[in-house]
Backbone bond lengths (Angstrom), bond angles and torsions (degrees), N, CA, C in turn:
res aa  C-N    CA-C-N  psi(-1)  N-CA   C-N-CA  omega(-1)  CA-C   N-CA-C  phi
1 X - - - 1.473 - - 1.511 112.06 -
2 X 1.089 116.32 177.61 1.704 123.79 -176.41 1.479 109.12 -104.70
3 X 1.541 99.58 118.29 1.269 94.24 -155.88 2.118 118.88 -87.10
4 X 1.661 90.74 16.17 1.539 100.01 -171.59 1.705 108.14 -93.88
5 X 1.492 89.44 -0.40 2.058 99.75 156.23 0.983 106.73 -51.17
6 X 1.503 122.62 -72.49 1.372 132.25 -149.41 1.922 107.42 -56.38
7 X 1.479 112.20 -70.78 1.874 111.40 157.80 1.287 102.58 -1.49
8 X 1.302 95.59 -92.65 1.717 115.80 -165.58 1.398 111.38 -28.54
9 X 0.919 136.82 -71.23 1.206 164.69 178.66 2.108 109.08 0.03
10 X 1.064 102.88 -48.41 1.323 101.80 174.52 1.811 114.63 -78.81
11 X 1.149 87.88 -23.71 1.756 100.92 -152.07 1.841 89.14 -73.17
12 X 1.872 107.72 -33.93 1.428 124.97 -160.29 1.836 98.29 -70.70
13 X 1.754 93.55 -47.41 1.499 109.58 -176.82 1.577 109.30 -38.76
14 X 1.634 115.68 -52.41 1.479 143.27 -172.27 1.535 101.41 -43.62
15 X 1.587 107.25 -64.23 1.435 134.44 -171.73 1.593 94.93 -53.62
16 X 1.220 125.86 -55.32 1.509 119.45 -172.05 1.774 115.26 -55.83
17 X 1.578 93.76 -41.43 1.744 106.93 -166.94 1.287 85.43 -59.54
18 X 1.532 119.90 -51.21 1.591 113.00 -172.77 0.991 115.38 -9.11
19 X 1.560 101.36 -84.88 1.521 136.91 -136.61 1.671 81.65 -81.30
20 X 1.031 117.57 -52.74 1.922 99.99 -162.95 1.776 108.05 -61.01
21 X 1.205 106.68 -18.35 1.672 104.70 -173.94 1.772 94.02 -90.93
22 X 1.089 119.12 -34.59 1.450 118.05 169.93 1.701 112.65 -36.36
23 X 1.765 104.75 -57.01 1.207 141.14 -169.27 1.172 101.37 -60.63
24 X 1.685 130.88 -76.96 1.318 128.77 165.29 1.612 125.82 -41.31
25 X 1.467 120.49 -24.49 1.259 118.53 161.45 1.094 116.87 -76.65
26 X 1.540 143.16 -24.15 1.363 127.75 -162.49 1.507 91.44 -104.76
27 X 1.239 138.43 -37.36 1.660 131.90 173.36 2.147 108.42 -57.09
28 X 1.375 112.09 -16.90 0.936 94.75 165.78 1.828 115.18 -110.97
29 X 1.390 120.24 40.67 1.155 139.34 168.74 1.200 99.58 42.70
30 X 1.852 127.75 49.40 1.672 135.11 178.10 1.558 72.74 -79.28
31 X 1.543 89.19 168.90 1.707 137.91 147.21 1.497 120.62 -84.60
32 X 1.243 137.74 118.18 1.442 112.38 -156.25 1.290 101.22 -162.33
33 X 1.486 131.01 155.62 1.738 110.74 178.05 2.002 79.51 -157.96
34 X 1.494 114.48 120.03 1.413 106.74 143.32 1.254 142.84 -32.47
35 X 1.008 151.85 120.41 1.693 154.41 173.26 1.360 100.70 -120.12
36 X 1.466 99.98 -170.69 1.656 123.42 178.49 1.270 105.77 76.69
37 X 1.742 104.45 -141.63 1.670 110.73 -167.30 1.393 110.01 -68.59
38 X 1.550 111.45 -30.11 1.433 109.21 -154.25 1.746 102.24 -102.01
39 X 1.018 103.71 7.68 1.805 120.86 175.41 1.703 99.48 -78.03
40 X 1.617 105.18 -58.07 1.348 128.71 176.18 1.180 106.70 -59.45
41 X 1.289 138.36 -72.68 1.502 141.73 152.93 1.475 130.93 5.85
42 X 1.243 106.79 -61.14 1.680 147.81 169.56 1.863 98.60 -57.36
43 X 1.360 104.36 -59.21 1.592 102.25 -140.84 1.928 86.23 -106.82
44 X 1.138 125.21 -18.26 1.126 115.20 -166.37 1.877 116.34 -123.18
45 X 1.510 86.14 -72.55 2.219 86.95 165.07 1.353 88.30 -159.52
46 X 1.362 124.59 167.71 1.391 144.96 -170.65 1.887 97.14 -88.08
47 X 1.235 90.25 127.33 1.744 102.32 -178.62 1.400 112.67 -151.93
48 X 1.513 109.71 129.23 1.309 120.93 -162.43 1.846 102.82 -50.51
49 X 1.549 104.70 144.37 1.427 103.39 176.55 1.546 94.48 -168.68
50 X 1.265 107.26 129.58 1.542 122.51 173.19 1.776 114.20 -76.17
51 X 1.148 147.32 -39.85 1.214 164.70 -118.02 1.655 106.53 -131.33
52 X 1.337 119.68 151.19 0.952 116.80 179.36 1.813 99.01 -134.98
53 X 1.495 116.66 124.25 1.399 127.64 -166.85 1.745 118.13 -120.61
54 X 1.151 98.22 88.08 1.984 103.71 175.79 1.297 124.59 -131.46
55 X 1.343 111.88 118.03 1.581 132.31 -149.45 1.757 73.56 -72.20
56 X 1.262 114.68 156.55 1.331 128.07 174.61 1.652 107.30 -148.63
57 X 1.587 101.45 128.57 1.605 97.17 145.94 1.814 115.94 -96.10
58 X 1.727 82.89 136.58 1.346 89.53 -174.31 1.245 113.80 -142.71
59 X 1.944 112.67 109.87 1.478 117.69 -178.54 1.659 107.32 -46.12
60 X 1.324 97.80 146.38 1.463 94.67 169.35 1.277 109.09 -76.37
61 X 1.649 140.43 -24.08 1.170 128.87 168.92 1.988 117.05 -65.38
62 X 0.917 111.38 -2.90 0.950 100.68 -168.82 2.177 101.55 -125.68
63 X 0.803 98.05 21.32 1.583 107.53 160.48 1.203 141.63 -40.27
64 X 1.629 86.95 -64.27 1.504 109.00 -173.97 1.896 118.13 -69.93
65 X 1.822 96.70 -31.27 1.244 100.40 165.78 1.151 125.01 -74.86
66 X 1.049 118.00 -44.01 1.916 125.67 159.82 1.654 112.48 -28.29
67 X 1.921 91.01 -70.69 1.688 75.74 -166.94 1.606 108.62 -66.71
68 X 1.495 134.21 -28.81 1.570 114.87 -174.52 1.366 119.83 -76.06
69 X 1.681 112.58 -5.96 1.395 109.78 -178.23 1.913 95.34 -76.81
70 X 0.927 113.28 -22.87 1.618 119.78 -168.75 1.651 96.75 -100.34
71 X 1.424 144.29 -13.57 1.402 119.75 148.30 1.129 132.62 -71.86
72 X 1.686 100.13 -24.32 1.541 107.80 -175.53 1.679 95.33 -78.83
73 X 0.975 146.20 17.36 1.266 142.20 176.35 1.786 104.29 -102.16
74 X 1.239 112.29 -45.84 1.519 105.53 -179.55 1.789 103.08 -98.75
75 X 1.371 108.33 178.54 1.483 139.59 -150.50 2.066 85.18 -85.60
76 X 1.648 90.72 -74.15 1.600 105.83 -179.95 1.516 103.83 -114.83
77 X 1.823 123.34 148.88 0.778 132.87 153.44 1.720 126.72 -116.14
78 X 1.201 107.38 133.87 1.733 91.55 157.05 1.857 111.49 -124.38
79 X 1.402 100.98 123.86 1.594 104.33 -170.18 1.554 97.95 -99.56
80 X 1.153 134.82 126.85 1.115 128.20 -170.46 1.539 120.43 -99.76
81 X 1.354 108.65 129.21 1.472 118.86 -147.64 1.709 109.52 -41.37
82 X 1.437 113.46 -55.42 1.439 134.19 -162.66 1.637 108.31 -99.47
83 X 1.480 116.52 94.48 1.688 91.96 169.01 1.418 120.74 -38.63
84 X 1.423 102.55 169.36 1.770 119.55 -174.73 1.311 99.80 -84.28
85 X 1.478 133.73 134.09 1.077 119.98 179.25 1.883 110.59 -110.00
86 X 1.616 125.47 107.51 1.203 113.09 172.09 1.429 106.55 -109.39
87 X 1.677 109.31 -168.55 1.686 103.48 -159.94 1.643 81.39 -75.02
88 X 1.483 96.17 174.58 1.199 118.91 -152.58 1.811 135.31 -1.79
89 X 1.602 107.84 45.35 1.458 105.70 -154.46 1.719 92.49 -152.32
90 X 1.556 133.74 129.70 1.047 116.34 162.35 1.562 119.69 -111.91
91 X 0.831 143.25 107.32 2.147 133.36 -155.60 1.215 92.90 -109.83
92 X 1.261 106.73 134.78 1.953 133.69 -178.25 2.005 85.21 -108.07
93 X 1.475 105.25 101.63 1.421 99.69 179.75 1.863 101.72 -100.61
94 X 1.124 94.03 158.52 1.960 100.79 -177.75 1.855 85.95 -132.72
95 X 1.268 93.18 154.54 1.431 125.65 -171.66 1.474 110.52 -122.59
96 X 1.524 123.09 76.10 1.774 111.73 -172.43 1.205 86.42 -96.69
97 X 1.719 99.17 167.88 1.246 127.92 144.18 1.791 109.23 -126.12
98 X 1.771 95.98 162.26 1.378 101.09 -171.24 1.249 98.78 -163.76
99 X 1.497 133.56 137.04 1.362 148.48 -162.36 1.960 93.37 26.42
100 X 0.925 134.88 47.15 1.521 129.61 176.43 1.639 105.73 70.73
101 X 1.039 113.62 17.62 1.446 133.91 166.38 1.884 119.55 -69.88
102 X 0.787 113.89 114.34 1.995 96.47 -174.07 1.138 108.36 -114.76
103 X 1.173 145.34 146.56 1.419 138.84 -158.17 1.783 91.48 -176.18
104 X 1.893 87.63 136.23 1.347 111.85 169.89 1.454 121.27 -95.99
105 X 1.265 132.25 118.05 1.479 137.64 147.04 1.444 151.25 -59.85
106 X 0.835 103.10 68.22 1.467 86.11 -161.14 1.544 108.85 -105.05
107 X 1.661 107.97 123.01 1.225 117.65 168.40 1.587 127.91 -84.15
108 X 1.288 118.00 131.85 1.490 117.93 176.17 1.218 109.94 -86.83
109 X 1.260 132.08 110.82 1.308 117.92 168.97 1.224 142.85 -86.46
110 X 1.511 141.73 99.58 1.087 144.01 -101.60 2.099 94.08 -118.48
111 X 1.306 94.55 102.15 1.399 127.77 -174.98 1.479 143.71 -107.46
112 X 1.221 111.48 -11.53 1.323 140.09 175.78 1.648 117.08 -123.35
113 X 1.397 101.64 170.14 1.744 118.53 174.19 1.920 91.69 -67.45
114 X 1.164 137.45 -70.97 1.246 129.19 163.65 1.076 106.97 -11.96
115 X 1.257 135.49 -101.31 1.727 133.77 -173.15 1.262 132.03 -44.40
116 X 1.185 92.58 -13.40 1.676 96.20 -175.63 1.830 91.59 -93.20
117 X 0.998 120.84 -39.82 1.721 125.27 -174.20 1.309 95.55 -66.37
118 X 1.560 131.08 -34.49 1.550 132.37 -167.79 1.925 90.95 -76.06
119 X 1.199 117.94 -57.21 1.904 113.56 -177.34 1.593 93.05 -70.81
120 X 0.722 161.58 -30.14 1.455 145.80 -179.27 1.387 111.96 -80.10
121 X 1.455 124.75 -24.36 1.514 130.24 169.19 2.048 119.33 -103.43
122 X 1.677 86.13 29.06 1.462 81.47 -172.71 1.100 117.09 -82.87
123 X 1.434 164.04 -173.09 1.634 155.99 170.50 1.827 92.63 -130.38
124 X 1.762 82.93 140.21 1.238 91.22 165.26 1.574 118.54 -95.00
125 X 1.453 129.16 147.35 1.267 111.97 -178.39 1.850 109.06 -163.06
126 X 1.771 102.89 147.66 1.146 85.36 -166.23 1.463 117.06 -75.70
127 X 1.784 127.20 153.35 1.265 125.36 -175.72 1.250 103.99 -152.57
128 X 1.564 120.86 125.62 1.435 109.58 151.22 1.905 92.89 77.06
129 X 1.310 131.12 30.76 1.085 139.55 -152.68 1.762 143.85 1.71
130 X 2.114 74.54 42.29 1.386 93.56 166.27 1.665 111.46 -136.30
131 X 1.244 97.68 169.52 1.767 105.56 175.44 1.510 101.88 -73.12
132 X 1.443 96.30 135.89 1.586 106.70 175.36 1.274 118.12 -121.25
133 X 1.056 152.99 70.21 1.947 119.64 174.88 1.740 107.68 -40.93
134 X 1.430 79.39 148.94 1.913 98.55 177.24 1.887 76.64 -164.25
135 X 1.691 79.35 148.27 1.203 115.20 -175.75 1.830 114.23 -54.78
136 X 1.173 143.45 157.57 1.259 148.02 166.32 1.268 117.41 -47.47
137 X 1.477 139.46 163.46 1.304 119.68 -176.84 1.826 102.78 -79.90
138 X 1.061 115.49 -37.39 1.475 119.58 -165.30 1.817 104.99 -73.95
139 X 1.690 112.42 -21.78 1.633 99.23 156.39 0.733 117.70 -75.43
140 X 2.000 123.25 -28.74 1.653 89.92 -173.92 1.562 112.36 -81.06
141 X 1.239 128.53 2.62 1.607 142.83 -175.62 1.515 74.22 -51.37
142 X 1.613 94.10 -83.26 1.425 107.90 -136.95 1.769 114.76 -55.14
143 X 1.498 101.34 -46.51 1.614 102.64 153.37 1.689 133.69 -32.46
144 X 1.413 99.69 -42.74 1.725 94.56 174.88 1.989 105.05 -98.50
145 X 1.375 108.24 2.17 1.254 82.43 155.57 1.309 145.88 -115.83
146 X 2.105 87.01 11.81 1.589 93.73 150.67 1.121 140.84 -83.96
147 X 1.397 108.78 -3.16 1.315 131.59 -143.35 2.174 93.03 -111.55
148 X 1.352 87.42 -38.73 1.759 95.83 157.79 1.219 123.43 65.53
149 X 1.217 109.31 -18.59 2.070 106.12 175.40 1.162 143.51 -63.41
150 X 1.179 154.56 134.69 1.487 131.24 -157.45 1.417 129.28 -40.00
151 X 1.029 122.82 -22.85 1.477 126.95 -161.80 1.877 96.81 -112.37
152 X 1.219 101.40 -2.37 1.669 97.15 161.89 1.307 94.45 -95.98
153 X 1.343 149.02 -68.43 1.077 146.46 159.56 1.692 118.69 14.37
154 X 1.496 104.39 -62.54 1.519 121.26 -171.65 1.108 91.86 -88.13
155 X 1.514 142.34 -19.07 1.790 118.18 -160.53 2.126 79.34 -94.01
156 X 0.935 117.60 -48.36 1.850 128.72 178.93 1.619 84.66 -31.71
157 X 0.935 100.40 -90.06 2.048 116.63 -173.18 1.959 104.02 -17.90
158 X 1.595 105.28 -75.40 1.173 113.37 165.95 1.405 130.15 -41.09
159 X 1.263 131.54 -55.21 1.603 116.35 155.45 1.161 124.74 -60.69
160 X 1.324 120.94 -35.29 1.591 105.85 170.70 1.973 124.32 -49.85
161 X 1.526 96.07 -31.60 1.600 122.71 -161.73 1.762 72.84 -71.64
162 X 1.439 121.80 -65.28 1.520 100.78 -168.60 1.499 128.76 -80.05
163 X 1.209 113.56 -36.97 1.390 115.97 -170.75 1.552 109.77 -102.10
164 X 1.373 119.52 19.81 1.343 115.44 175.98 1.485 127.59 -24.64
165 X 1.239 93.86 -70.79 1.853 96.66 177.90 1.727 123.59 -61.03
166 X 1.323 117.31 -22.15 1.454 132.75 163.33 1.070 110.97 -59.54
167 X 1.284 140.86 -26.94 1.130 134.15 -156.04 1.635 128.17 -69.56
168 X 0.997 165.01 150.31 1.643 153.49 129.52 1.012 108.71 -73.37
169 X 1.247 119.05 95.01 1.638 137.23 151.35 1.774 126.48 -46.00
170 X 1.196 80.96 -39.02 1.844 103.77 -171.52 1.523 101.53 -89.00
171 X 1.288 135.52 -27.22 1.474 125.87 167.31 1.612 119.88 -92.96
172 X 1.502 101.05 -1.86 1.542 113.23 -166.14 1.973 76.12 -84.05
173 X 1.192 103.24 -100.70 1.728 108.95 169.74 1.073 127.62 4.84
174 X 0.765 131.58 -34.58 2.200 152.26 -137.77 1.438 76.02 -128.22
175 X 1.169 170.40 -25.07 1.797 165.19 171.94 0.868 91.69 -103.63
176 X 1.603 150.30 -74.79 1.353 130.79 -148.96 1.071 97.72 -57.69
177 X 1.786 141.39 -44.99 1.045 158.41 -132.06 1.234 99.23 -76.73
178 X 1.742 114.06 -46.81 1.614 122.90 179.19 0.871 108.28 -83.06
179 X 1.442 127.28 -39.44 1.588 123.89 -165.87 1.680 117.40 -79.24
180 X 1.216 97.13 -37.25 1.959 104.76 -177.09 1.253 111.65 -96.99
């Protein structure tokens, strides 16, 4: 057999959780746009990332169906009582497992004029041979440069290196401006 199955294999696992949380978001008619590594991944070059990151609007009436449509999807869950609270960002993270598979969730919950401009500027695009929203390039700028850690740093660097001239400079600014 070919033994570059086996590698793959987690990264493929990732790709599935994707698409089924994609799946469970669009049957419950959310608003929703991918971010993080696999936003970057998608829109820029493929880079290892454990986690799965999608800003979500999410009625509070409609929660409870959200999160059990997404336990009944994994083996074990742990949903953690209290979202995470960072500056301007609150994430309701879930902890599955699946075939001995473990995978992080983390939802953004989309709460502000910021987030709502980030799902209204999301692109749809094909991935993984499905439609995805993921965030704009200039949200996810501005997202990893609140977010500030080295390796946002380098993914910032890297889109600029490609999409330089695409860019909105002047709406990127105009958020940091409010947000930082």
């Amino acid at each position: 057999g070919c033994s570059k199955g086996k590698e793959m294999e987690p990264h493929n696992f990732l790709i599935q959780q994707l698409v089924k949380m994609v799946e469970i978001i669009q049957k419950n008619n959310m608003d929703y746009a991918v971010t993080g590594g696999l936003a970057y991944s998608i829109i820029v070059e493929p880079r290892a990332t454990t986690d799965i990151d999608i800003m979500v609007m999410l009625e509070k009436d409609l929660s409870e169906v959200f999160f059990s449509s997404i336990e009944q999807s994994f083996d074990r869950v742990i949903i953690h009582k209290n979202p995470i609270e960072l500056r301007n960002l609150r994430i309701q993270r879930i902890f599955g497992v699946k075939n001995n598979h473990e995978i992080v969730l983390d939802f953004l919950l989309a709460e502000s004029e910021f987030h709502t401009s980030i799902l209204n500027r999301a692109v749809e695009v094909k991935a993984f041979e499905v439609d995805i929203k993921i965030v704009s390039l200039e949200d996810l700028i501005i997202l990893k440069k609140i977010a500030d850690r080295k390796q946002d740093q380098l993914d910032i660097e890297n889109i600029y290196a490609m999409y330089k001239d695409e860019i909105d400079n002047k709406y990127i600014d105009e958020w940091l401006t409010k947000l930082l």
